[in-house]
N, C-alpha and C positions, 0 to 999 in steps of 0.2 A: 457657390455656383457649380452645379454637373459639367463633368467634359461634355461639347456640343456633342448631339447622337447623330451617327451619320449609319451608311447600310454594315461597311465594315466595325462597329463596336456598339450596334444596339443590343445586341444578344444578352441575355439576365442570368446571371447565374444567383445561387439563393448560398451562402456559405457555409451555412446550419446544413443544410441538407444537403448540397454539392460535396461537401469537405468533411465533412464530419461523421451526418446520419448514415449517409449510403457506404460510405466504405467499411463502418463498423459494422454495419448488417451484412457487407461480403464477406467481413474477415469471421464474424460470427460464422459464418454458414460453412466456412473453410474452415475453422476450427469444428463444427458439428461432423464434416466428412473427414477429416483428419481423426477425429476419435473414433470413427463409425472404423477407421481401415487399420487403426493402428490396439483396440482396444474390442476383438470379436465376441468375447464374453460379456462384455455391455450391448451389443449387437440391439436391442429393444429400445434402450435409454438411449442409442445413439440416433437409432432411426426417428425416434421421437424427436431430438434436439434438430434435426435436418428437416422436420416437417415443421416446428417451429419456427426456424431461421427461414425457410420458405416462407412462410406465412407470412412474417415480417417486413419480408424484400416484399409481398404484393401489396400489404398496408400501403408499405411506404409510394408505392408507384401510383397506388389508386388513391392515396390524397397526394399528391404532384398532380397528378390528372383531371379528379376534380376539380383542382383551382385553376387549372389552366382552360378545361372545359367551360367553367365558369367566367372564366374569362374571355373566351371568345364569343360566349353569349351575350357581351357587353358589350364589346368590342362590334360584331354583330348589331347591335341595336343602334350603338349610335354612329356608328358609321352611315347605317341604312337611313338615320336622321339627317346626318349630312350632307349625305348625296341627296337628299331630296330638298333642304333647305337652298342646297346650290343650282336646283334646277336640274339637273341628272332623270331622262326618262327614265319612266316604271318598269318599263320592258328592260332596257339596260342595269338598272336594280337588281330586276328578278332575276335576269340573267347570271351575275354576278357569284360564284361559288363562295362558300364562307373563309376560304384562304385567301381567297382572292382578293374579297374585303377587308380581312385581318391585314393583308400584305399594300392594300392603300390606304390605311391608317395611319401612314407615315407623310403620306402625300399633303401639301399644300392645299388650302382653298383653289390659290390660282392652277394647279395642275389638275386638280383631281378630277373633274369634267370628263378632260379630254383622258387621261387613264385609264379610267376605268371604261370609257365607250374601248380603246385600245384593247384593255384585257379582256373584253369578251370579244370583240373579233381578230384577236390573235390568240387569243386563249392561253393566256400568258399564268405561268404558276407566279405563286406567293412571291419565292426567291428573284422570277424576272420583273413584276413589277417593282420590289423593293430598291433593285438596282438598277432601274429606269428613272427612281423622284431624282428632280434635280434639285429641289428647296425643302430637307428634311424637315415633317414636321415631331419634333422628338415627343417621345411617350416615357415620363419617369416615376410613372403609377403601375408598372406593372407587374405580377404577380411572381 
């Protein structure tokens, strides 16, 4: 069984790619500029290994992106099911920013009503609703 999720330790870190992928593509790219300053007669081959190692660092950022873009398109959809299966007016839906919703996807059946009417007339970010649920509901699918 998961330690219960509450606002202080929902946060996902991935350890493949937190710990391992991203640092070896910093320490790449610092070794590419390290030969580039230490080695000016390769000056071509080094500039190349620095466009490289760039290129790398952006892979890596734009798939972490896409899956998390991908995932608040989900997040997104059903949330916007929820609110409407629980009675939640259209207008307060539509009102509703897509952080807004990602950030009451933690919320309760019994809070979530009244939440989200809140976060659009206080217009409360992701971070202040999060720290508002009082009956976390935990999410241990996520990307």
């Amino acid at each position: 069984m998961p330690t219960p999720q509450n606002f202080k330790n929902h946060g996902r870190t991935r350890p493949l790619y937190h710990f391992v992928i991203i640092p070896l593509l910093v320490l790449n790219l610092v070794f590419a500029i390290s030969l580039a300053v230490r080695h000016p007669e390769r000056m071509y081959f080094a500039v190349w290994w620095i466009v490289l190692a760039i290129i790398f660092i952006l892979i890596a950022g734009d798939y972490r992106g896409s899956a998390l873009g991908a995932q608040d398109r989900v997040i997104r959809l059903e949330e916007r099911l929820r609110l409407t299966a629980l009675g939640v007016p259209h207008a307060t839906i539509e009102a509703l920013t897509v952080r807004q919703i990602i950030g009451l996807r933690f919320a309760s059946d019994n809070e979530l009503p009244a939440l989200a009417e809140r976060a659009v007339r206080e217009h409360l970010t992701e971070k202040q609703i999060k720290a508002s649920i009082e009956n976390w509901r935990p999410d241990y699918f996520r990307v």
